[in-house]
Every structure is written in C-alpha cells, then in structure tokens.
C-alpha positions in Angstrom: -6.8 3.8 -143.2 -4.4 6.0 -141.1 -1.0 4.5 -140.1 -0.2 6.4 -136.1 2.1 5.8 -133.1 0.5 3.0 -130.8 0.2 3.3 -127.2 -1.3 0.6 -125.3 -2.5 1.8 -121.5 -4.7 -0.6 -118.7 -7.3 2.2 -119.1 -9.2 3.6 -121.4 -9.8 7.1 -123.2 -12.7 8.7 -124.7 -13.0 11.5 -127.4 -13.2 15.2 -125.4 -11.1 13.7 -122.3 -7.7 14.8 -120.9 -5.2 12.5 -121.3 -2.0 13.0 -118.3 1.1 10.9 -119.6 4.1 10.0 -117.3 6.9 8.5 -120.2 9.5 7.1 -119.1 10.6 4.0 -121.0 12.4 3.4 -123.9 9.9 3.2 -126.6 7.5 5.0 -125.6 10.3 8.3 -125.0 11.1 7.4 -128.4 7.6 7.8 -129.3 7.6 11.3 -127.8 10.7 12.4 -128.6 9.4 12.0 -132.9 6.3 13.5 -131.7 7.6 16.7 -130.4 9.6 17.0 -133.6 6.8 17.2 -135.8 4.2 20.0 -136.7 1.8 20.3 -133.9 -1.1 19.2 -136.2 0.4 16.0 -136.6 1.1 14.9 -132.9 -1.3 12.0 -133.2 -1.1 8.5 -132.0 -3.4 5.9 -131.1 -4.9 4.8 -127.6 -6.0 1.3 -127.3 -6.4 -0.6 -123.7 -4.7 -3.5 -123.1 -6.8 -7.0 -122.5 -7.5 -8.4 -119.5 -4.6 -10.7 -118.5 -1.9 -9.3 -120.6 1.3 -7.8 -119.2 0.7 -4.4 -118.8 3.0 -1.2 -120.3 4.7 0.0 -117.1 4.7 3.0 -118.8 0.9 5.0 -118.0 -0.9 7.3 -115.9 1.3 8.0 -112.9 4.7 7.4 -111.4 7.0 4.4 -112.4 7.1 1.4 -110.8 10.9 1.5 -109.5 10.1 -2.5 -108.6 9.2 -3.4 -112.1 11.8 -5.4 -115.0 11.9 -3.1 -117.2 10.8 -4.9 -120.8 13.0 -4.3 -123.9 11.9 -3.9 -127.4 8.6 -2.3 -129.4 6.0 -5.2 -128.4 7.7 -6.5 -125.1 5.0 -8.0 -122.6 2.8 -8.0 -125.7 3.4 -11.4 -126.9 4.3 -13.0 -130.3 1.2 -11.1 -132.1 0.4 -8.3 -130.4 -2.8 -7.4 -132.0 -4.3 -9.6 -130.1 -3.2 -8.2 -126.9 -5.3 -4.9 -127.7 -9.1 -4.4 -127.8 -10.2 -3.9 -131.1 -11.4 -0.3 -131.0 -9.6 3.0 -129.0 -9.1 6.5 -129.7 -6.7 8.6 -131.1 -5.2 11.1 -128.9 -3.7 14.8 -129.6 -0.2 15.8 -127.5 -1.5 19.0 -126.7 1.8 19.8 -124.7 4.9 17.5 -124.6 7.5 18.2 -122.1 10.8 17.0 -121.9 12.3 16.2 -118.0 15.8 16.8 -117.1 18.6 14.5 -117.7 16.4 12.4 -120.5 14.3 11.4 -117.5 11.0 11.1 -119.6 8.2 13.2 -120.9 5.7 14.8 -119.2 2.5 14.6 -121.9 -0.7 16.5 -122.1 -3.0 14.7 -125.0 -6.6 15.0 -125.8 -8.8 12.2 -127.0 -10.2 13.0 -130.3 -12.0 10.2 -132.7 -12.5 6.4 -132.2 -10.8 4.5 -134.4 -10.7 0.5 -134.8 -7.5 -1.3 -134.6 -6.3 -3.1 -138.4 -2.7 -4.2 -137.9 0.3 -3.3 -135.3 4.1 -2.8 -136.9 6.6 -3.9 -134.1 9.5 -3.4 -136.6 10.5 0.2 -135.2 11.7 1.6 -132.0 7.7 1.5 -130.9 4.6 -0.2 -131.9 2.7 1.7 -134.7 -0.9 1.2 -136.2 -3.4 1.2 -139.6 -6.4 1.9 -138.2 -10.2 3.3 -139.6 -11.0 6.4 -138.3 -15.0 5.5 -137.0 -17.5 8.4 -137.4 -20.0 9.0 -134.4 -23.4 8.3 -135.6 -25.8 9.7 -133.3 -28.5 6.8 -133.3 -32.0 7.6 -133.3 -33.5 8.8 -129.8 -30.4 10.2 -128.1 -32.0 13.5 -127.4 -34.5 11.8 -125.2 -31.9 9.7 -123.7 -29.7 12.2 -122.6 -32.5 13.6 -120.4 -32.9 10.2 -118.5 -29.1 9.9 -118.6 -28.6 13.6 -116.7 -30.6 12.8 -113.8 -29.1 8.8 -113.5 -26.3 10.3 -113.4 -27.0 13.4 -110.9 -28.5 10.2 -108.4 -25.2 8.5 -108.9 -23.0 11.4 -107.8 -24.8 12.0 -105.1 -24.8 8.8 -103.7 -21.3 7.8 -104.7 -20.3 11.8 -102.8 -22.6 9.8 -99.8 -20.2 6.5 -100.1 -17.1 8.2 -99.5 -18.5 10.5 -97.0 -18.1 14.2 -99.2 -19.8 16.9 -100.0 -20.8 16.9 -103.6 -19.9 20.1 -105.3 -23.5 21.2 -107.1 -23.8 24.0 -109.9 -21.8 21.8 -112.3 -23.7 21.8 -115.8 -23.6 18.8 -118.0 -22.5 19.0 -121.9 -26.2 19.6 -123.9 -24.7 17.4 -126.9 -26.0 13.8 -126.4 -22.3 12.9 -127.9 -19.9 14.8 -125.4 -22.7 13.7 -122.7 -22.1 10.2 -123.5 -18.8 10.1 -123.4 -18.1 12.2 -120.6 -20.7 10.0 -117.9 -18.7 7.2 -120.0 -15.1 8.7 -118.1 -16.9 9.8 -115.1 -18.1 6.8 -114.2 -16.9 4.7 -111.7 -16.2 1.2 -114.3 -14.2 -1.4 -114.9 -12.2 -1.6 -118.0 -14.4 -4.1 -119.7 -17.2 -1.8 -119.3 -15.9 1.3 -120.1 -14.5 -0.9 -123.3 -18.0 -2.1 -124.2 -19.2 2.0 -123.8 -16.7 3.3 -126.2 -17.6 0.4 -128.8 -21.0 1.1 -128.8 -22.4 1.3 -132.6 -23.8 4.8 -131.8 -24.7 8.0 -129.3 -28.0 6.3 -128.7 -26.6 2.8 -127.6 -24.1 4.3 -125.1 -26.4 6.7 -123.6 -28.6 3.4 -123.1 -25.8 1.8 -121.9 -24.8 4.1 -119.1 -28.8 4.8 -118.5 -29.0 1.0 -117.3 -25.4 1.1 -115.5 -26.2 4.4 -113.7 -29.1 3.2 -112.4 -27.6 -0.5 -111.6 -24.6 1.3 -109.6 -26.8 3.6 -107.9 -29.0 1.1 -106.4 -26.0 -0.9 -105.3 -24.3 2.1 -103.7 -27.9 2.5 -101.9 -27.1 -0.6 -100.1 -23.7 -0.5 -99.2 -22.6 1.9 -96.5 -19.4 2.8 -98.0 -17.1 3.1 -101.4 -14.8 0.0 -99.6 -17.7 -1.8 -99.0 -18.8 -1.5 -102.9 -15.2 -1.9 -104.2 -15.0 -5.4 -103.0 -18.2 -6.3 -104.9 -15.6 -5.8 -108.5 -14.3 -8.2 -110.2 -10.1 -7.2 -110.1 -8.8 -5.7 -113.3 -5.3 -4.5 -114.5 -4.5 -1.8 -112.4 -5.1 2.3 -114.3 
C-alpha cells in the first residue's frame, strides 16, 4: 500500500497519457508547491474521477471559473466521507514539469499517467486530501493480440467517421501503438466517452477485457455517427455528465 497526494478531476486519466494541469486553488497549490520540493522521482500523486453528482474540484483541466465560490478546506464539495465521492480505481500521475505563475497565481503542471491503482482510504487532515492505495499490475488477459487487430481497424472506421461528423479532414499516416496495453489505453483516451464509460475501461480486470470493451463501443459509436449527419446532432443523444 502506497500513501500519495490525491487529486480528484471530472475526467479521467489513463497510464501513457499527458496530463495538462491549471492549479489554482488553495489545496491543490499546496499540493504543488510540496511536489516541486521533492526529488523528481517522487513527484507522484493520485488521479481519481469524481462520481457523478458530486461537486466538482474547480480546480482541473483549463481556466478557472472566476463565477465559482471558491470551497475552503482539504475535502470541501466532497462531503462528510469523501471516499465515497471518488471512483474506486484511478491512476497515479508523474509532474513531469511543475511551473510556478507570477504573483502565487497557481501552477502550471505537466504529469504523465503511469499505473492504476485502487482507492483504500482518503486523509482530509492536511492542507490537501491524501491516499493509501494498491498499486494494480496490468495483466494482459488471454487473446489481446488478436484483439488489438479488430480493435485497430474499429477504431480507424470511427475516426473517419467522427473526422465526417464534424466536417474535417482526417490526418492519415498516424501509426497505432503495437502493444495490446498502450493500444488499449490510448483508443480508451481517444475516444469520444462519457466518464462512466471511460471509468468502466480503466477498471477492466485486464488488456483483453478493455480491448473488448472498446471493440463493442467502437463499433456501437460508429454505427451511430453513420446515422447522424453531424457531431451536434450525436452530442444530444448523451446522457449530461460533470463537465472535463
């Protein structure tokens, strides 16, 4: 059991993606600030999307919300256990490059998703939430060789018809990762998903599972963009979810 730094987002993050980080409240600046200060081996802290219908962390992917009530303490908007405002399992993140902004105006934050991990306990007693969690290993499942191969072309059909439902040009010549792993994951970020679903792809037990996952989902999204003449059009068929 590992105990990290806990940072809640309305999105989620897989191992091998890019993680850009706008900080700009209290805790989470507190966060960054001990980051920075330790050795760059140990800038680690944990990932984990908040549930649906839970205040979200102003502080994410983006710009601040200048019309937003800025919550006070470690586990603000979080309720009285906040554990259980958190999906079980999220991924730890390396700060690759943590940049402080003039006049303590924030952080700027580069991190890296690294390992999956599944969420013990959350410690609100400091000046930000921290963790326990269990690192999970990525077992690769038996058939995700074969998989992939379905999974590259599902997703080559979805492109193209998603580039067609916004009216672009799809840039070709792009290769796809050859490890059934990385491929996972990355079709996993790439995909256009809710929350839940990217939730349900990074819990999957193993490579083999997800890539079966996204197989079905690829294939599901495609044939709906097929019949919809436009991304708007297809956007209204989605449930609403906290905003990324």
């Amino acid at each position: 059991m590992t105990s990290l730094p806990l940072f809640p987002l309305n999105t989620v993050l897989f191992p091998g993606l890019l993680l850009p980080l706008n900080v700009f409240e209290a805790r989470y600046r507190a966060m960054m600030r001990d980051l920075s200060a330790a050795p760059e081996e140990q800038r680690r802290f944990a990932v984990v999307a908040i549930r649906d219908g839970r205040e979200v962390a102003p502080t994410a992917q983006g710009m601040p919300d200048t019309t937003a009530v800025t919550a006070q303490g470690p586990a603000a908007g979080f309720g009285d256990d906040p554990v259980q405002a958190f999906h079980t399992v999220g991924c730890i993140a390396d700060a690759a490059t943590i940049r402080e902004k003039p006049s303590d105006a924030g952080y700027e934050v580069l991190a890296t998703g690294t390992t999956r991990f599944r969420l013990r306990s959350v410690d609100a007693s400091g000046s930000y939430l921290t963790a326990e969690v269990d690192e999970l290993a990525e077992d690769r499942g038996e058939g995700a060789g074969a998989l992939s191969s379905g999974v590259v072309r599902a997703f080559r059909t979805y492109q193209k018809r998603l580039a067609w439902a916004n009216e672009r040009t799809l840039a070709s010549g792009q290769d796809l990762p050859a490890d059934p792993s990385v491929l996972s994951y990355l079709v996993a970020a790439a995909a256009v998903l809710d929350v839940p679903a990217k939730q349900q792809l990074l819990e999957a037990p193993d490579t083999a599972d997800r890539l079966r996952q996204e197989l079905k989902l690829l294939r599901q999204e495609s044939a709906l963009l097929g019949k919809l003449p436009s991304l708007p059009a297809v956007e209204l068929t989605r449930q609403p979810t906290s905003p990324n």
